[in-house]
N, C-alpha and C positions, 0 to 999 in steps of 0.2 A: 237815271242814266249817269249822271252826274256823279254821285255819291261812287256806280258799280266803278266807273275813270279811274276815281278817287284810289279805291282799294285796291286793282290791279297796277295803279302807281306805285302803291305802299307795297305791295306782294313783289315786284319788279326789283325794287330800292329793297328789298330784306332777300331775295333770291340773290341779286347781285353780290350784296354785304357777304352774304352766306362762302358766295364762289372764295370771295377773295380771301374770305377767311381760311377755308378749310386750303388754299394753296400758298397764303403765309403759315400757315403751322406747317405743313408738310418742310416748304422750304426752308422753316427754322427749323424742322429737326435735322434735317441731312446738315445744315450748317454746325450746328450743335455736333454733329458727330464727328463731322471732321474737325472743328477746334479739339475737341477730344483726342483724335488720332494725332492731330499735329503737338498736342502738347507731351503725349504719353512717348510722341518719338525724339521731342525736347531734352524730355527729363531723362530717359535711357543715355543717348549721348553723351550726359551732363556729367549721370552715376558709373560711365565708362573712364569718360578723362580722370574723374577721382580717384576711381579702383585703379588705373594705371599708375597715377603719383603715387597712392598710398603703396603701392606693391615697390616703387623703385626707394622709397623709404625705408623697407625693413633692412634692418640689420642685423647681425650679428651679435651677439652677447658679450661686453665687453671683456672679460675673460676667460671665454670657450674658443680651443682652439674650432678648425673643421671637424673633427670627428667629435666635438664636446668634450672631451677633456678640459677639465678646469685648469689654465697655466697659473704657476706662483707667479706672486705681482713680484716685482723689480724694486729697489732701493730708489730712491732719488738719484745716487749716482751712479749705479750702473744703468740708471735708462737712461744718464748724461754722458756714456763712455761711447756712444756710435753715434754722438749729436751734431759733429761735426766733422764734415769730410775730409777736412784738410788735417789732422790730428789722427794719431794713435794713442789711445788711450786704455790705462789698467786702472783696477781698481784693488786696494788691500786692505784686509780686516786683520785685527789682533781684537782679545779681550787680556785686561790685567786688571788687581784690584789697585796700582798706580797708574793714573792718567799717562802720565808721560810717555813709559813703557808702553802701554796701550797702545800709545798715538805712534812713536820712532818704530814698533815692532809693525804696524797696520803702513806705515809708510816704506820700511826696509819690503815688504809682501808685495806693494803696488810695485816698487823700482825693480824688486829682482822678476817678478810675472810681466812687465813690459818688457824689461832685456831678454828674456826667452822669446816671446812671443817673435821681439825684431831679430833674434838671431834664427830663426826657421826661417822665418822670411826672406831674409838675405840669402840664406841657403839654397832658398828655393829660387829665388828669384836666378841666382848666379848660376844656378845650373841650366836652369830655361834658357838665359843669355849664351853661352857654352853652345849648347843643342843650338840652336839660331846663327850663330855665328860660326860653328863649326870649329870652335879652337880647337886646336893637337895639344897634344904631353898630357895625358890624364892626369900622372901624378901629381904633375909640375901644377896642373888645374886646381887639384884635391887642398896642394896646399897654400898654392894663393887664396881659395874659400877660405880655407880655415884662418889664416892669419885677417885678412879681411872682413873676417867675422867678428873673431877675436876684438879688433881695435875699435871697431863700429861700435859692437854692442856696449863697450866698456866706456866708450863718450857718450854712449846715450843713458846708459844708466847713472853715468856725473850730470849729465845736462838735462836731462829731463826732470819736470817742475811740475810741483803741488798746485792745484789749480781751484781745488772745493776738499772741506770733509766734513764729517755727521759724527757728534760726539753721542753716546747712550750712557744712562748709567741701569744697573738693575739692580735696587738694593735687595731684594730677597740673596745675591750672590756678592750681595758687596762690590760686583767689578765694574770697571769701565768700559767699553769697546767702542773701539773707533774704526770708521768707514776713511780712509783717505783714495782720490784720486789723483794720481797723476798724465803728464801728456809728452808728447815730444810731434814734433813737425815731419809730416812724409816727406817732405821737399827737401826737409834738413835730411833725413835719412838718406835721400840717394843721392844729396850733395858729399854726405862726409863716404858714399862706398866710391862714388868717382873720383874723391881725391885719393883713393887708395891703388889704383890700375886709373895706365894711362890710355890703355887700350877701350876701357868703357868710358871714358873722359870724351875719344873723340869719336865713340858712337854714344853718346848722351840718349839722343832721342828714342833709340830703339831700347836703349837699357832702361829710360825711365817708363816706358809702353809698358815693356815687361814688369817693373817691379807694380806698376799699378795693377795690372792685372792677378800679381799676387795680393796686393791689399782687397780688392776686392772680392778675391776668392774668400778670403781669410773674414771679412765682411760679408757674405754672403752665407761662411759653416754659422759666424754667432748669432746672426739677427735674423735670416730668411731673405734677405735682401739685400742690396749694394744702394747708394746714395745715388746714384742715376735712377736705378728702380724706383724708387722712392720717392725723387722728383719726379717723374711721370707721374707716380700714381697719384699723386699731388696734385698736379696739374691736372689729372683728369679727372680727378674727383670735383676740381674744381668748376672744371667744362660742365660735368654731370649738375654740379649742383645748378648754376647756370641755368642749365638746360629744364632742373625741374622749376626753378623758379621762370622760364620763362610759361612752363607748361599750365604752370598754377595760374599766372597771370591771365595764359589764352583760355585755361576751365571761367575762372570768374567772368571775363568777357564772354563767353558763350552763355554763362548763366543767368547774366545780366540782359545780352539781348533775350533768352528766352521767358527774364522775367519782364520785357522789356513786352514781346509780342502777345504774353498773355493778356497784360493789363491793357494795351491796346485791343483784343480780340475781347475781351470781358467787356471794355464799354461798349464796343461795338455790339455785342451781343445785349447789353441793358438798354441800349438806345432801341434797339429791334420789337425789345420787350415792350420800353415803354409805347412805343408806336404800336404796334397790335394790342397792347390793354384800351388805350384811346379809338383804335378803331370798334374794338368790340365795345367799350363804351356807348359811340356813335350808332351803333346795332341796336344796343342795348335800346336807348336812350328812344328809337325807331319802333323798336316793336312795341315798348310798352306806351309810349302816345299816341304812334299808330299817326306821325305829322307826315304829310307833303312837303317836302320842300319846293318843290315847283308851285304849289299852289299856295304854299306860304310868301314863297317871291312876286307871284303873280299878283296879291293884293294887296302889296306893299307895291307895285307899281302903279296900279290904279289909282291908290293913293294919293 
């Protein structure tokens, strides 16, 4: 009777084991699946914010225009003739097998190509002023332009200064050639056309609106751009880049918390482990000596 106790203990204590076993594995596999789902929805999010940097990073080729066209690159100083806004700038080439000649012919090129460019400009500009301001005497107009032209451009081609040049030599041709730039001041320009008419002297403001508006046209046919365009685009390249650097910053903290929640979800998951190997252990350990624990306790108390 004793012994049958005995074994309906042990079969009780191995049925039980059994229950809790088979509903710790259950419950570690549903668990197991959702760390799975929750990681695979980690790592999607993660490979999204990066495909979105990576895409705001491509760019263009540094000398293809939009349709691909490859543009010829630029001299050193003609990509220093639109560098600064306050400045009208030319640039003149000569070649000679004498330097000198070379260099007085490549600089006579720059002075007489900036004196045209300011006397169109003046042109234009005087006539916009004209139209806005409604002057009468056509004629009387035609040749105030013209003598005001005349004097301007002829002090700016004396006053206008060498300010960089690029000397070459190519012996296969024996010659020299030289790259010279020169410059003259926008501010000076519509100073010396106001001291010319006293009538745009005392509308100053709306004459120099205008004549800016011709540099900038005249800045917008050579480069695609105006020095306002240009600082924006500055500016907002700079916001952009900013913006990617803040972007990169929030991917690495997301990928940090999600490498953050595996490793906590991974020990979580080996602690689980190790506790159901010790429990089945403890089964183990039951079936195959077939002990009571109650009745192992029980004669340790009579003891």
């Amino acid at each position: 009777m004793k012994n049958l106790k005995r074994i309906l203990v042990v079969l009780a204590v191995i049925v039980s084991a059994g229950n809790v076993m088979a509903q710790s594995k259950k419950e570690l596999e549903l668990e197991n699946e959702n760390l799975r789902l929750q990681l695979e929805l980690m790592k999607m999010k993660a490979n999204q914010s990066n495909n979105a940097q990576q895409q705001q990073s491509i760019q263009q080729p540094e000398n293809a225009s939009i349709d691909g066209r490859i543009v010829q690159k630029l001299s050193r100083l003609q990509e220093l003739q639109f560098k600064d806004p306050r400045k009208l700038r030319a640039v003149g080439e000569s070649s000679d097998e004498d330097a000198q000649d070379a260099r007085n012919f490549a600089e006579l090129e720059a002075r007489a190509q900036l004196q045209r460019t300011i006397e169109n400009m003046i042109k234009d500009a005087l006539d916009r002023y004209s139209r806005k301001t409604q002057m009468n005497g056509a004629k009387n107009k035609q040749s105030k332009k013209e003598q005001i032209t005349t004097l301007v451009s002829k002090r700016i081609n004396n006053g206008c200064k060498i300010i960089d040049y690029e000397r070459y030599y190519n012996p296969s041709t024996e010659e020299y050639t030289y790259e010279v730039l020169v410059e003259y001041d926008k501010q000076g320009v519509i100073g010396l056309i106001e001291e010319q008419d006293q009538t745009i002297m005392r509308n100053r403001a709306e004459f120099a609106k205008t004549m800016q508006e011709v540099f900038d046209e005249y800045e917008m046919e050579k480069t695609g751009s105006t020095y306002s365009m240009r600082k924006a685009a500055a500016e907002n390249a700079m916001q952009q880049d900013n913006l990617d650097r803040q972007a990169s910053r929030d991917a690495q903290i997301r990928q940090q918390e999600a490498d953050n929640a595996y490793r906590k979800m991974e020990s979580q998951q080996n602690y689980k482990l190790k506790s159901q190997q010790q429990l089945n252990n403890v089964v183990k350990d039951l079936q195959e000596n077939n002990i009571d624990y109650e009745i192992i306790n029980g004669t340790n108390n009579n003891r």
